[in-house]
C-alpha positions in Angstrom: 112.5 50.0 67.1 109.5 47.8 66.1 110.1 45.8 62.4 107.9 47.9 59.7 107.4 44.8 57.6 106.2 42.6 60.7 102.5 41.9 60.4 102.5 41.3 64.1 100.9 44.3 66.3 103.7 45.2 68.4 102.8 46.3 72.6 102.8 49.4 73.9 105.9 50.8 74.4 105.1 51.4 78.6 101.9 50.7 80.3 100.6 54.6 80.4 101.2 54.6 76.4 97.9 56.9 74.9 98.0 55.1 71.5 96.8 51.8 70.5 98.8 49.9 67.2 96.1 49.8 64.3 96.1 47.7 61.7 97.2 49.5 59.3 100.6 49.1 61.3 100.0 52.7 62.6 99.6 54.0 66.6 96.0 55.1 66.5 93.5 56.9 69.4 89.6 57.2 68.9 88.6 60.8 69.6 85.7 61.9 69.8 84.0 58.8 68.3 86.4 59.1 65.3 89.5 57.1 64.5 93.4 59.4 64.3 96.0 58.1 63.3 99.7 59.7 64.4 102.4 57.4 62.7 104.0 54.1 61.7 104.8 51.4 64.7 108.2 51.7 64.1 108.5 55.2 65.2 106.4 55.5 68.5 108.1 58.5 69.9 107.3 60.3 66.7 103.6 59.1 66.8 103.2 60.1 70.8 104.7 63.6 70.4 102.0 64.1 67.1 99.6 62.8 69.5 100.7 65.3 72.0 100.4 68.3 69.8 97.2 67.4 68.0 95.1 65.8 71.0 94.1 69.0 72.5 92.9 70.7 69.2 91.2 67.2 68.3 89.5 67.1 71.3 87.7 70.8 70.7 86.5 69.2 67.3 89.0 71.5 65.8 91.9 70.4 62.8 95.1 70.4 64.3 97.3 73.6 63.9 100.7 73.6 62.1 103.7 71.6 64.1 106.4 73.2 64.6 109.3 71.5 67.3 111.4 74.6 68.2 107.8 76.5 69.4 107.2 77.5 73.0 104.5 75.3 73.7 102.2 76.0 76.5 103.5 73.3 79.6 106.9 74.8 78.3 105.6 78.4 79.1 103.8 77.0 82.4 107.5 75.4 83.8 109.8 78.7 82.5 107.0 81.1 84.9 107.3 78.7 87.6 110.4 78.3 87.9 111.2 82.0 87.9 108.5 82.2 90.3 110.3 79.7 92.6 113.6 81.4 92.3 111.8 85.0 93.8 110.1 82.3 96.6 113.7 81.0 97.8 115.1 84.3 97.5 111.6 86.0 100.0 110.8 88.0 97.3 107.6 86.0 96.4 105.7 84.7 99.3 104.1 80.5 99.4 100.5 81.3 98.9 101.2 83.9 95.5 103.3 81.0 94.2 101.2 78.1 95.1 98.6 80.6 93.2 100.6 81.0 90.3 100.9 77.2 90.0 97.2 76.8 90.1 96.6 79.3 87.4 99.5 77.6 85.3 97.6 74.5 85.8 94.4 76.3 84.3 96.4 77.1 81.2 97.4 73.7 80.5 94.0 72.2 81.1 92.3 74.5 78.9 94.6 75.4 76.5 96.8 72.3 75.8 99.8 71.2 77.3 101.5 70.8 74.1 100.0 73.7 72.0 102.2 76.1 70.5 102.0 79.7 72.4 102.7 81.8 69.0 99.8 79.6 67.4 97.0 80.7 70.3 93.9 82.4 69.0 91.5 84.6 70.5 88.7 81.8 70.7 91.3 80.1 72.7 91.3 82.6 75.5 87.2 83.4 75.0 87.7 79.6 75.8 89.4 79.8 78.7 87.4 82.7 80.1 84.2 80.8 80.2 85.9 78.1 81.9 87.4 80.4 84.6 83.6 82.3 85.3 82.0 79.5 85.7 83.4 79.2 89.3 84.2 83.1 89.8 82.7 86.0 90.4 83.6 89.0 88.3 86.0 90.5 91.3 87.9 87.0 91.2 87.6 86.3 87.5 89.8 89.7 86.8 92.4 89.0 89.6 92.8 85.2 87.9 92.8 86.8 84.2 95.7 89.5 85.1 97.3 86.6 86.5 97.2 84.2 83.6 98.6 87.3 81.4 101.3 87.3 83.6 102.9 84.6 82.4 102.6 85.3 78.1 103.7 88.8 79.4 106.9 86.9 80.8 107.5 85.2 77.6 107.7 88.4 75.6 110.2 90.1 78.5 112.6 87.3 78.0 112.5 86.7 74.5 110.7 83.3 74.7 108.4 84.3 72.0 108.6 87.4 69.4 105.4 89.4 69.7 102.1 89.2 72.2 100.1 85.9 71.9 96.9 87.8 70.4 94.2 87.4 73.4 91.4 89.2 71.5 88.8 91.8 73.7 87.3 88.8 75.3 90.0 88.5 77.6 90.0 91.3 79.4 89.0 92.0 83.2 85.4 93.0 83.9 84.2 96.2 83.8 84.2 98.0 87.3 80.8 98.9 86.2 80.1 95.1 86.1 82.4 94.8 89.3 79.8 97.4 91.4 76.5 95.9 89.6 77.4 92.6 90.8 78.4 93.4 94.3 74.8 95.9 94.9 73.0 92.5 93.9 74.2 90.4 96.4 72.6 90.2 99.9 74.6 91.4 102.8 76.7 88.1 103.8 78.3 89.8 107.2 77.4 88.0 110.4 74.9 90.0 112.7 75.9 90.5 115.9 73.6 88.2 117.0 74.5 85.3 115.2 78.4 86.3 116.4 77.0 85.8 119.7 75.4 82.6 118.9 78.6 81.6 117.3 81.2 82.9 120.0 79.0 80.7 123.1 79.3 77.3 120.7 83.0 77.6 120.2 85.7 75.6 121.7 88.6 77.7 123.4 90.4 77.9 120.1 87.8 78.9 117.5 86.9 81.5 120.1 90.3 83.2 120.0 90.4 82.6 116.2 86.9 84.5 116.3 88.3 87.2 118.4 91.9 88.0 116.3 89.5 88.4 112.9 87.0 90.6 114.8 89.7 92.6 116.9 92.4 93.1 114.1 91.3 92.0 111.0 93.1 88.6 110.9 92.7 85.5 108.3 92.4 82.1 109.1 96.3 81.8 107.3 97.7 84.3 109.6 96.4 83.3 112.9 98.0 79.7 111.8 101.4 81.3 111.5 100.9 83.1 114.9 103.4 82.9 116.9 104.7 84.0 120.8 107.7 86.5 119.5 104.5 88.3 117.3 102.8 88.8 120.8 104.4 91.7 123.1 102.9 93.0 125.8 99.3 93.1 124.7 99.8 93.9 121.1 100.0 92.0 117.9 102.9 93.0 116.5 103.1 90.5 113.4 104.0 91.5 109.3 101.4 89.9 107.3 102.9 87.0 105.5 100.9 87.4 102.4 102.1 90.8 101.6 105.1 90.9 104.4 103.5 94.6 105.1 104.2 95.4 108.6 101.1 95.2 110.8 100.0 96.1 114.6 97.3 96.3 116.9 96.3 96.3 120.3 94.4 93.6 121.6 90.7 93.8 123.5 91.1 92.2 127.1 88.7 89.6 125.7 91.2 88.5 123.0 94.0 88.1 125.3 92.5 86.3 127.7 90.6 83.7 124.5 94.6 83.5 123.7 96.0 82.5 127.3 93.1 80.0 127.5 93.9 78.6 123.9 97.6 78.7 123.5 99.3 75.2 123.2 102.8 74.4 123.7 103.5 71.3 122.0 106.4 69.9 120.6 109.0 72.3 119.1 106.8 74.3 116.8 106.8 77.8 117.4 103.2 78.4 117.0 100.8 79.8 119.8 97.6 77.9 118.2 98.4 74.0 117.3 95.6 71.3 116.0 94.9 68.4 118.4 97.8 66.7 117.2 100.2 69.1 117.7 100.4 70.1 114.1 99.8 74.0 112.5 96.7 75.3 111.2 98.0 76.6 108.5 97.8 74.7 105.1 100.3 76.4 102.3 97.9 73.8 99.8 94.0 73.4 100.0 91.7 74.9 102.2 92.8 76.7 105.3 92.1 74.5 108.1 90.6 77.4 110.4 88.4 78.2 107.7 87.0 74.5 107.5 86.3 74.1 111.3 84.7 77.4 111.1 82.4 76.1 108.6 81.3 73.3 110.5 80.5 76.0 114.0 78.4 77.5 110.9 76.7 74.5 110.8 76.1 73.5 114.0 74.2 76.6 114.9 72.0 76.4 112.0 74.0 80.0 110.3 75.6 78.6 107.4 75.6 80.5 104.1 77.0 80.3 100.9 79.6 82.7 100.5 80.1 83.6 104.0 82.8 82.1 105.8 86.0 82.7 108.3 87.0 85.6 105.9 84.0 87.2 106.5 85.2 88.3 110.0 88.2 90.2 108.4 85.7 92.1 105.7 83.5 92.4 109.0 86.8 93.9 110.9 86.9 96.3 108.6 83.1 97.1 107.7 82.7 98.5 111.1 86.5 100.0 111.4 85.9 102.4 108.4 83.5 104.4 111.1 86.1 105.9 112.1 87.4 107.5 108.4 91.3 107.1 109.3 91.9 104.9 106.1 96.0 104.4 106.6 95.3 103.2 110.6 92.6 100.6 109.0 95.1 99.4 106.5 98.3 99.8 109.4 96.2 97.4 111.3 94.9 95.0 108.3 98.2 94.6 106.5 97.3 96.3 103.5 99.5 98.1 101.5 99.4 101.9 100.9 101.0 102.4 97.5 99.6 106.2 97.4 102.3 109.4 97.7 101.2 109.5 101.3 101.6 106.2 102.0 105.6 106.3 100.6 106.3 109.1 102.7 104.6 107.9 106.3 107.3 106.3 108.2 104.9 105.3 111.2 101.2 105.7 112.2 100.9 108.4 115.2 99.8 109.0 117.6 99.1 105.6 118.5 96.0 106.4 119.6 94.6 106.5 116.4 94.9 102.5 116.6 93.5 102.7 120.1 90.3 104.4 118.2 89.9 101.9 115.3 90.2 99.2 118.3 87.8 101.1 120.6 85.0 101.4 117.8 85.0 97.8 116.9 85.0 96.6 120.0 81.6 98.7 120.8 79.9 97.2 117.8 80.6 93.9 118.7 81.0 93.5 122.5 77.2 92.3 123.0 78.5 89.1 121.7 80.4 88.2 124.9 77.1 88.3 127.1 76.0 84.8 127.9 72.7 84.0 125.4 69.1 83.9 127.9 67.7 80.5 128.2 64.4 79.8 127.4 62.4 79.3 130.2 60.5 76.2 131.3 57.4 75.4 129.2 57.9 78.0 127.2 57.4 77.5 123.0 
């Protein structure tokens, strides 16, 4: 413990140490232009964990709220979530990509609420805070998925008794309006590829990035899934592989295009189980950051001269299933795309039959599409 009556300043404690020794003999920090002070040298780890409660509240031009040590602060709130969170993920009751979701979104709250701020003491302005922050980079379809999951985890804290009543979030909160929702979709331009530009796309593509191309297009696959592809999910000509976001059970039958893009792709490197590896034997699939597929999708984008904002590998999947709802059998659709069907009819179907309800859904995208495979006219000598 540093000497009160020493006139000497004493160091910092450890190099990362946030404060600086005034003076006045007391551990200091300039915010916002203005000089705070948070307690005597000789007691350093009181000073740092005032600093760590006020900072946040200082640093919104705000006077620090009330202090009190046996709150739930927010990082504490973060780490209790996440590490319930992890438990369901060990157990498979919570897949990687939800939890490495929930640990972004935990990572949101920290940031914009304060790591050290008491949960009880949040305010609405707080989360009006927050919401700005979060639509500045979403659209209002995204914005209400990331809300409901940030009110996940105070709604956790209530369940098990970490805090006494609901943090009061105020109306400015809540999800957008699915008024707002449909207003917002009608005024954006139609971002699905032509089939055109497909075609343009499909002729540029290495051997991979064509099969990739061909498992969104025939079956509604993302760029995560075809990285976890692998030979056990293919059985004699059908995809027969549970989607790992949702572990719903999914099938389809494959175009003779698609299989053949496959046979002319697949890799066998190494002991990874994979049927698509990166040239250097690694798997496309990231469980942090951007998918890998998606990124050397954007750059074939490029290349041709059809990049746009917002339209992207995932494209092909809403594209999968733009053209599939032609044929009005919703639960096949959803059988083939991995979505769930949490209707009274959907508890009750055991199995779609006949399988040639598939065999339809397959037959009508395949129409739509199949100009892509002809090989693109070249222009002819001389000619502008």
């Amino acid at each position: 413990m540093t000497d009160s009556t020493s006139t000497t300043k004493p160091g910092k404690p450890y190099p990362e140490f946030p404060l600086y020794a005034h003076a006045t003999k007391r551990w200091a920090k300039k915010i916002k232009g203005r000089t705070h002070f948070f307690g005597p040298w000789d007691d350093w780890q009181g000073a740092l964990e005032r600093f760590q409660h006020d900072v946040h509240d200082l640093q919104q031009g705000k006077k620090p709220r009330p202090r009190n040590t046996d709150a739930l602060t927010v990082g504490d709130l973060v780490n209790h979530f996440l590490d319930h969170r992890e438990a369901k993920l060990n157990s498979g009751e919570l897949t990687a990509v939800t939890y490495r979701d929930y640990k972004r979104a935990g990572a949101i709250l920290i940031d914009s609420l304060g790591r050290y701020t008491d949960v009880e003491g949040l305010e609405p302005n707080d989360f009006q805070k927050l919401r700005g922050t979060l639509s500045k980079r979403l659209g209002l379809v995204a914005l209400g998925v990331e809300i409901q999951r940030c009110k996940a985890f105070f709604n956790y804290a209530v369940k098990n008794h970490h805090i006494d009543n609901p943090v009061k979030m105020g109306v400015s909160f809540d999800k957008p309006s699915k008024d707002n929702v449909l207003r917002e979709k009608q005024s954006k331009a139609d971002k699905i590829f032509t089939v055109k530009e497909l075609q343009t796309l499909y002729h540029a593509a290495g051997p991979q990035m064509k099969a990739f191309m061909l498992l969104a297009l025939n079956g509604g696959m993302g760029g995560a899934d075809i990285g976890r592809l692998e030979f056990r999910h293919i059985v004699e000509g059908w995809i027969d592989f549970p989607r790992p976001k949702t572990s719903v059970e999914r099938s389809f039958p494959l175009w003779r295009e698609t299989a053949k893009a496959i046979k002319a792709a697949q890799q066998n490197k190494g002991e990874l189980p994979y049927v698509f590896l990166t040239k250097y034997g690694a798997s496309w699939h990231k469980d942090e950051g951007e998918a890998t597929v998606t990124k050397e999708f954007s750059k074939l984008c490029k290349e041709c001269g059809l990049h746009v904002v917002g339209r992207s590998f995932y494209t092909l999947r809403h594209q999968f299933r733009t053209i599939a709802d032609k044929c009005h059998d919703t639960p096949a659709i959803d059988h083939i795309m991995g979505h769930s069907d949490e209707s009274m009819g959907g508890l009750y179907r055991v199995r779609i039959e006949p399988l040639s309800r598939l065999q339809t859904v397959f037959d009508i995208v395949r129409d739509e599409v199949k100009p892509m495979f002809r090989k693109q006219a070249k222009a002819k000598a001389g000619a502008k």
